[in-house]
N, C-alpha and C positions, 0 to 999 in steps of 0.2 A: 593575456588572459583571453579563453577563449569563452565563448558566450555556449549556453547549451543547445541550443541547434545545430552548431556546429559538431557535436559531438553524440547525439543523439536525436532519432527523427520523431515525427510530428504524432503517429504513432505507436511511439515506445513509452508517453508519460503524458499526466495529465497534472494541471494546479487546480487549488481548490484556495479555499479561506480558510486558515485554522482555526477561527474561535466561533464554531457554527455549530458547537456539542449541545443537545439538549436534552440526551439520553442517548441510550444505544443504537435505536434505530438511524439516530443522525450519521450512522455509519454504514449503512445499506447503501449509499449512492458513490460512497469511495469504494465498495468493495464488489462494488457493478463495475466501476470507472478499471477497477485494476483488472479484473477479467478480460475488459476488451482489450485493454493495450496485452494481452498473450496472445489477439489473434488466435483465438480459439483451443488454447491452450485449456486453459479453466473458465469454464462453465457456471453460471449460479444459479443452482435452480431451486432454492428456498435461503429466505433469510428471517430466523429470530431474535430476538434479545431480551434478558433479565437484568432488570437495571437494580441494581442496588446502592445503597448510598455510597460505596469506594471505587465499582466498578461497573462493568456492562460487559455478562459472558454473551457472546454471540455463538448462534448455532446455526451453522449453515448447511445446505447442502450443495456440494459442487461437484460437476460430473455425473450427479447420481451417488454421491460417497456424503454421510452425515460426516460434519469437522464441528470442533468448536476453537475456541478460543477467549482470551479474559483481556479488555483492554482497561485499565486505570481511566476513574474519573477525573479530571483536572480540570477541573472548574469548567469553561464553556471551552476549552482548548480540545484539539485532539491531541491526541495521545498516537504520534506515529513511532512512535520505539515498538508498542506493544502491536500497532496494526503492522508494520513491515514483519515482526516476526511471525506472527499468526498467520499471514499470505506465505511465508517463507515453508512453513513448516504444511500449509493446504497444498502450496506447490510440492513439496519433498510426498507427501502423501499420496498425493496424485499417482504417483509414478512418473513425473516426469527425467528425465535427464538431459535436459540440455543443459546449456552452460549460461542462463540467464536465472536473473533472482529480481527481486523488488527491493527497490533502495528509495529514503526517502530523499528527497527533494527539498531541503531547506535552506538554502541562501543562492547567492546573485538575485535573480528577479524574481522567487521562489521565498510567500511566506508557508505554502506548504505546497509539497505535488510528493508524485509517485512515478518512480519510473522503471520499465521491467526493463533489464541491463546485465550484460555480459560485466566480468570482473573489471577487465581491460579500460571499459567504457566507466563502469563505477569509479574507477581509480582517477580517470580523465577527469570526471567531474568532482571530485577530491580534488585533485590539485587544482582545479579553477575555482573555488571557492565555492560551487554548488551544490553538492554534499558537505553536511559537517559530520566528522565521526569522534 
């Protein structure tokens, strides 16, 4: 089993704590954190949120381009299913085409992270127990 440094650098993902939710805004600092591991891919240059009792739509601007997205409230958890897609789908929006996407980060020493990753590398950390899909 290979450890995730070995398969991804220092700058490709970041950990966090998952249960830091206290509304939507509690998601402005992960979705700063995903920005920079693009290396200047995506930009954040405004962030809101509408919290409601089931959810919190986020409204960003990235690049210069309005996005939103909806993440599920889970109690003080985050919710990374719905924030990898919503990065996924800012990334696709962008215009980008490289061959790199955001994956979360949940198991080996990983109670929560993100990390922007080629398939290849995604798959590596599938099979070491660092991704669970």
């Amino acid at each position: 089993m290979k450890n995730h440094i070995e398969i991804i650098s220092e700058n490709e993902f970041f950990g966090d704590l998952p249960d830091c939710i206290s509304g939507g805004n509690s998601y402005k600092e992960k979705i700063e954190n995903s920005c920079k591991i693009t290396n200047g891919i995506l930009q954040l240059d405004d962030f809101k949120s509408e919290d409601s009792a089931k959810e919190f739509k986020l409204e960003l601007v990235i690049n210069g381009k309005s996005d939103s997205f909806t993440i599920q409230r889970m109690s003080d958890y985050v919710d990374g299913k719905s924030l990898i897609k919503g990065l996924n789908q800012i990334l696709k929006n962008s215009g980008y085409q490289g061959d790199k996407r955001f994956t979360e980060l949940n198991g080996g020493d990983f109670d929560f992270g993100i990390a922007f990753v080629t398939k290849e590398q995604e798959d590596e950390l599938i099979e070491n127990g660092i991704v669970y899909k």
